[in-house]
C-alpha atoms as an extended CHARMM CRD file, in Angstrom:
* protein
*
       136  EXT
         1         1  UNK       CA            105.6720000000       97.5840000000       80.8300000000  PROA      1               0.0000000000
         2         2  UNK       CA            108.4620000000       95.9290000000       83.2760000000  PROA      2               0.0000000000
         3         3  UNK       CA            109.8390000000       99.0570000000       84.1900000000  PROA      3               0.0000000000
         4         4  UNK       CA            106.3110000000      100.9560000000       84.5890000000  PROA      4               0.0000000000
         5         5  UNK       CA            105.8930000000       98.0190000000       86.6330000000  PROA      5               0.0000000000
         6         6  UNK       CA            109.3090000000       98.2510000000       88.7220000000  PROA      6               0.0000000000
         7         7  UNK       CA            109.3050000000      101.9090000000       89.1370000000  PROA      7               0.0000000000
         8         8  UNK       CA            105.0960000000      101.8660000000       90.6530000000  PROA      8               0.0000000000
         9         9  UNK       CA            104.7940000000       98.5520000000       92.3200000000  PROA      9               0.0000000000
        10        10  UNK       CA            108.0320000000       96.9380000000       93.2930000000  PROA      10              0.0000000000
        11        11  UNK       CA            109.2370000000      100.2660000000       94.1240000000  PROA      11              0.0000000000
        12        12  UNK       CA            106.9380000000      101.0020000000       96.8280000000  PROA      12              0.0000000000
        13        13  UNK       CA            107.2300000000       97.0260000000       97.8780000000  PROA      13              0.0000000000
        14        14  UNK       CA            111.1600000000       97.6040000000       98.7600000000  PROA      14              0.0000000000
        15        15  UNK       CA            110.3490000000      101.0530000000      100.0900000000  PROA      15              0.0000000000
        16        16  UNK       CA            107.5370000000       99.5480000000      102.3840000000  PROA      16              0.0000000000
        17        17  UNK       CA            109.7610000000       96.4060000000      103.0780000000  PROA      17              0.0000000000
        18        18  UNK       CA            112.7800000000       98.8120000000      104.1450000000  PROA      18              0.0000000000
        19        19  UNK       CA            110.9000000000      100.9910000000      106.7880000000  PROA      19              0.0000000000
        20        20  UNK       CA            108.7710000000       97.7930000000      108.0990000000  PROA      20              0.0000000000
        21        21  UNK       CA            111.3300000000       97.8750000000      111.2580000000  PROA      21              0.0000000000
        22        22  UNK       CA            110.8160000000      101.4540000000      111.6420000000  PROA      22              0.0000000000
        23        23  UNK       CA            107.0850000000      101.5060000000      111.3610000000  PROA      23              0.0000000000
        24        24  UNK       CA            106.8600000000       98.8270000000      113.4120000000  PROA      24              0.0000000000
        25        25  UNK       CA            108.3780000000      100.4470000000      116.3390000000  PROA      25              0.0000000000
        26        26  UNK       CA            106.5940000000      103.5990000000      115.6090000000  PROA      26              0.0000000000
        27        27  UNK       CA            103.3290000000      101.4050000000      116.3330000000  PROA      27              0.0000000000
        28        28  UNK       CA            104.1150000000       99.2430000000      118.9770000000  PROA      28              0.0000000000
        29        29  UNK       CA            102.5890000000      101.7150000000      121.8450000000  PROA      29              0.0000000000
        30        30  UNK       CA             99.3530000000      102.5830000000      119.9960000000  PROA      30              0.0000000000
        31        31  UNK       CA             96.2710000000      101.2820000000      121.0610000000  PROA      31              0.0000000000
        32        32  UNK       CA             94.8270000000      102.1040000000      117.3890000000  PROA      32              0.0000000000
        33        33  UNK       CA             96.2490000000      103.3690000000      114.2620000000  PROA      33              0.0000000000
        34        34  UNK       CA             97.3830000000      106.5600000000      113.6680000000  PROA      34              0.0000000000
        35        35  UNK       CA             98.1990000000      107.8210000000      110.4960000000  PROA      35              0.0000000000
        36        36  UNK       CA            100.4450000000      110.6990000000      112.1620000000  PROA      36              0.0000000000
        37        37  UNK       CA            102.4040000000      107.6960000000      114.0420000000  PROA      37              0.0000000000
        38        38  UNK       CA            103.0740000000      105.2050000000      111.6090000000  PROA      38              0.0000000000
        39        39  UNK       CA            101.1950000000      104.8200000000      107.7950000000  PROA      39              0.0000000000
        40        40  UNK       CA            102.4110000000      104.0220000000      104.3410000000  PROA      40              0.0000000000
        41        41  UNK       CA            100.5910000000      106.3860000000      101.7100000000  PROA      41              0.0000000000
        42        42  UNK       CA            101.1400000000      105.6730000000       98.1270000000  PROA      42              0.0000000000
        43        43  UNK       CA             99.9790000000      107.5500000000       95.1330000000  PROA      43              0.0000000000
        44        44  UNK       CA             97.6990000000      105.7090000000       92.7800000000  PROA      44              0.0000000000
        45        45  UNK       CA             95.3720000000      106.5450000000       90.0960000000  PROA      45              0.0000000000
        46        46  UNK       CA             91.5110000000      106.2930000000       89.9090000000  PROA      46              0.0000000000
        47        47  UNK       CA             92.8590000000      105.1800000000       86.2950000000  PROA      47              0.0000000000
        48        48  UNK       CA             93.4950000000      101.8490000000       88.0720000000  PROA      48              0.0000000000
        49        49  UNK       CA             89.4860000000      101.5060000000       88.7340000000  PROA      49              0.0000000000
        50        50  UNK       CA             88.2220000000       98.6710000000       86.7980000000  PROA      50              0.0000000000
        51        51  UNK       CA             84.6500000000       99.7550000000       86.3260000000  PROA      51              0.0000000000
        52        52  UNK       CA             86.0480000000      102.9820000000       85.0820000000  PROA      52              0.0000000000
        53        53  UNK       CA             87.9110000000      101.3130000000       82.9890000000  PROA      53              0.0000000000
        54        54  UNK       CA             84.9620000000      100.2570000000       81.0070000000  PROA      54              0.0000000000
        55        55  UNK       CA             84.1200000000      103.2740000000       79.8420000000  PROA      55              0.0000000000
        56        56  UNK       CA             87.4440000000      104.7830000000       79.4020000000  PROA      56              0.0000000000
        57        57  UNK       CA             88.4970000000      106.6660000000       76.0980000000  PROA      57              0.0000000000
        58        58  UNK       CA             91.8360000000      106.0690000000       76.0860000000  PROA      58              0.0000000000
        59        59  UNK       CA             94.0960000000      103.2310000000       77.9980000000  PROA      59              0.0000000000
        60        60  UNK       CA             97.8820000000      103.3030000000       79.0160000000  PROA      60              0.0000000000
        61        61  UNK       CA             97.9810000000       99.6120000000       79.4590000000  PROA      61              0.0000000000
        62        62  UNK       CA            101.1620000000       99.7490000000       81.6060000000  PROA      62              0.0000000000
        63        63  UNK       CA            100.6210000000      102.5950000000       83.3760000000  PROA      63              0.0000000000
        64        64  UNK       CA             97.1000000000      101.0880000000       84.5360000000  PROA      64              0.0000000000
        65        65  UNK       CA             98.4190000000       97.3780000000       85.6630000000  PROA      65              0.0000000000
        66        66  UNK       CA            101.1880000000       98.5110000000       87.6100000000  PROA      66              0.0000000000
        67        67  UNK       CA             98.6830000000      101.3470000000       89.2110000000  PROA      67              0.0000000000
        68        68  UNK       CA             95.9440000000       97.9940000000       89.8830000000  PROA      68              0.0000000000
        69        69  UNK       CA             99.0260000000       96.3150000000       91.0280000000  PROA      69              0.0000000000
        70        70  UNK       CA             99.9020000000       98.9310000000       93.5370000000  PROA      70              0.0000000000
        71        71  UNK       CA             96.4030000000       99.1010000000       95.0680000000  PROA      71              0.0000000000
        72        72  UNK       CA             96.6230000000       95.3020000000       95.5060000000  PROA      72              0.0000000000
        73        73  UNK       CA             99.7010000000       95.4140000000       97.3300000000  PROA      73              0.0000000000
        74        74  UNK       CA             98.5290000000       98.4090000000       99.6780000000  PROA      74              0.0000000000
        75        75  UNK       CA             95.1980000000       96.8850000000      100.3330000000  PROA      75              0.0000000000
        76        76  UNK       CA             96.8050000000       93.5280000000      100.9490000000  PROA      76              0.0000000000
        77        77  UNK       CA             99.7250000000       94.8940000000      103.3570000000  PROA      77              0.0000000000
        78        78  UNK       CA             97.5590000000       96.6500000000      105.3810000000  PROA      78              0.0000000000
        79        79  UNK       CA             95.5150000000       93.9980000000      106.3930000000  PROA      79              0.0000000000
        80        80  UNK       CA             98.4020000000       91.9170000000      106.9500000000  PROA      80              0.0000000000
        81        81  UNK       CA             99.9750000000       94.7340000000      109.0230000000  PROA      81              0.0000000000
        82        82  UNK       CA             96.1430000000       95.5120000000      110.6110000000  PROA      82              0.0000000000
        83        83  UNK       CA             97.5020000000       94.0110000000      113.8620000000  PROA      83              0.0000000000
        84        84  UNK       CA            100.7360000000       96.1440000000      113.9950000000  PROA      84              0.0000000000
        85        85  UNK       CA             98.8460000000       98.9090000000      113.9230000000  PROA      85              0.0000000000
        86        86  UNK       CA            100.3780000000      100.8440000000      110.6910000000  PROA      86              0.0000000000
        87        87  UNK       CA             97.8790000000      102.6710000000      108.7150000000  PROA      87              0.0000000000
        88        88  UNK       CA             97.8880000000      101.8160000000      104.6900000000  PROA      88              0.0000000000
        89        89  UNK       CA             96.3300000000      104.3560000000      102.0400000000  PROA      89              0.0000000000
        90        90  UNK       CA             96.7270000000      105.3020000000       98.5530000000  PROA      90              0.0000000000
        91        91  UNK       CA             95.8760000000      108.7290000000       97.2060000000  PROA      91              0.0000000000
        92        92  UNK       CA             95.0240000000      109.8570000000       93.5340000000  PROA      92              0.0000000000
        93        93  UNK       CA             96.4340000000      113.0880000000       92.8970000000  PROA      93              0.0000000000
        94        94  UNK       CA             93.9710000000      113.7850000000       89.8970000000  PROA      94              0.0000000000
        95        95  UNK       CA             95.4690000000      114.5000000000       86.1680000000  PROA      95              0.0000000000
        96        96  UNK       CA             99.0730000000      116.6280000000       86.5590000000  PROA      96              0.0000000000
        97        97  UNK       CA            100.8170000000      118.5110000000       84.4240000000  PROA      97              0.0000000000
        98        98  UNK       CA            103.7860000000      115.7640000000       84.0140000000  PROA      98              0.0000000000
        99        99  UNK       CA            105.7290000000      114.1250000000       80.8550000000  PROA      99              0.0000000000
       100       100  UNK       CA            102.9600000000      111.4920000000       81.0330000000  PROA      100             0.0000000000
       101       101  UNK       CA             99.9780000000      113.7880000000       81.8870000000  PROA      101             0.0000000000
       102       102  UNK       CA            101.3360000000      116.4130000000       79.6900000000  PROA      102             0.0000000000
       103       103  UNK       CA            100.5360000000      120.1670000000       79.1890000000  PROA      103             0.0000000000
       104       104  UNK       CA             96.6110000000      119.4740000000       78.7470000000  PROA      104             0.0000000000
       105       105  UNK       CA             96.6270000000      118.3520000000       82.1810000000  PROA      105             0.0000000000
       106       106  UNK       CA             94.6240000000      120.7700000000       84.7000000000  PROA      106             0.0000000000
       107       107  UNK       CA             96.5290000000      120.2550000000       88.1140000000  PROA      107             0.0000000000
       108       108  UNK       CA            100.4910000000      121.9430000000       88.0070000000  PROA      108             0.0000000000
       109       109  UNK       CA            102.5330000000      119.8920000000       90.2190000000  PROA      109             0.0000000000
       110       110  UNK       CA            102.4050000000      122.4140000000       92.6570000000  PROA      110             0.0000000000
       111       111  UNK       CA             98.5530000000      122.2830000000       92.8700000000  PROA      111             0.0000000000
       112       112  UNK       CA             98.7610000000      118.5150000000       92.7250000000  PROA      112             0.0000000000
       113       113  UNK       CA            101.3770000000      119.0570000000       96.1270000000  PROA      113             0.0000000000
       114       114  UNK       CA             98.7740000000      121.1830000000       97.9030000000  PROA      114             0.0000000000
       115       115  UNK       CA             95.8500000000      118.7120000000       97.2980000000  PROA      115             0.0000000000
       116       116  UNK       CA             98.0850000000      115.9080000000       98.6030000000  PROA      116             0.0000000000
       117       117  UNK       CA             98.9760000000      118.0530000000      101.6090000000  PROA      117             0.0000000000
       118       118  UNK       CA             95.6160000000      118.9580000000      102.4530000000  PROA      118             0.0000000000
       119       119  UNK       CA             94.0240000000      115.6570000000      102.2070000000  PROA      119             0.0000000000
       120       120  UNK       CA             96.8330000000      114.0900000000      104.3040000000  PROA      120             0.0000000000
       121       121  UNK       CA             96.0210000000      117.0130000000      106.7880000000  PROA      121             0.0000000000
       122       122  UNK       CA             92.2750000000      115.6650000000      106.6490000000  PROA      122             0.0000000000
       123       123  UNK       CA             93.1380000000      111.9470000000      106.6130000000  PROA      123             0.0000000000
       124       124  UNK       CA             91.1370000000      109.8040000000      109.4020000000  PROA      124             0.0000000000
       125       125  UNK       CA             91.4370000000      105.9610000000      110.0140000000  PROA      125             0.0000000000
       126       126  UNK       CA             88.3630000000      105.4980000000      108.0750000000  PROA      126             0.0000000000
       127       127  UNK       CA             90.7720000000      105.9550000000      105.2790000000  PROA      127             0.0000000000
       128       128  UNK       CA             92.5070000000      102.9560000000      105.6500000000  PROA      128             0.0000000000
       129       129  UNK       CA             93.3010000000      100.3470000000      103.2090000000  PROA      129             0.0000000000
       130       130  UNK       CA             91.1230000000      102.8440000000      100.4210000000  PROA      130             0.0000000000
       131       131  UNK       CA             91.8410000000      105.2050000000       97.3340000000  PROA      131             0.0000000000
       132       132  UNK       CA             91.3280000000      108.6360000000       97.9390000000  PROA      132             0.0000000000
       133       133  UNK       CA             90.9610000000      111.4050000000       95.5660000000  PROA      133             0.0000000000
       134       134  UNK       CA             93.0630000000      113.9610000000       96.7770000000  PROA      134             0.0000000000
       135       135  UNK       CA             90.7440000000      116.6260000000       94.3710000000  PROA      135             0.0000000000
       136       136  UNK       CA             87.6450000000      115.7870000000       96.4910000000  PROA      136             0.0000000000
């Protein structure tokens, strides 16, 4: 579970934490947030949900927490960061055809990489600080 939880939540932290100068600056002539000028996007999981998690089949415990974990820290940086004006989302890229997801999975990575791209192409600032389902 520790490294689950290193490699989904304190990975993004030190990411976020490293390019907080950079965004920063990026933001400091807006007069609202723009997620073409400066935004943090991280990729989540609806599996994270905790009413879906109520009715869920199957659980990857670690998988799950860190995911919940990551949501919290989003959510939580970007209203801390509201005032900077850096835009904070998380996407779900639905269930890909990875080691974890394996070959049952629908989405190829490639697909996966084309949802992602078009939803960050339809993105607004009524996304921020909210999970978005990149399959929608």
């Amino acid at each position: 579970m520790m490294e689950t939880y290193r490699q989904n939540v304190i990975g993004p932290w030190k990411v976020t934490k490293a390019f907080l100068p950079l965004l920063e600056k990026s933001a400091l002539h807006l007069k609202q947030r723009d997620i073409k000028q400066s935004s943090v996007i991280n990729i989540s999981s609806i599996m994270s949900s905790l009413e879906l998690a109520k009715n869920l089949p199957y659980y990857y415990y670690d998988y799950q927490c860190s995911k919940v974990a990551l949501n919290m820290l989003t959510i939580c940086m970007g209203k801390d960061l509201e005032k900077k004006k850096i835009f904070f989302s998380l996407l779900h890229p639905g269930w890909v055809q990875t080691k974890m997801g394996t070959d049952k999975a629908p989405l190829t990575p490639d697909a996966a990489a084309k949802n992602i791209i078009e939803c960050l192409q339809a993105i607004t600032n009524d996304h921020h600080r909210k999970l978005i389902d990149t399959r929608d």
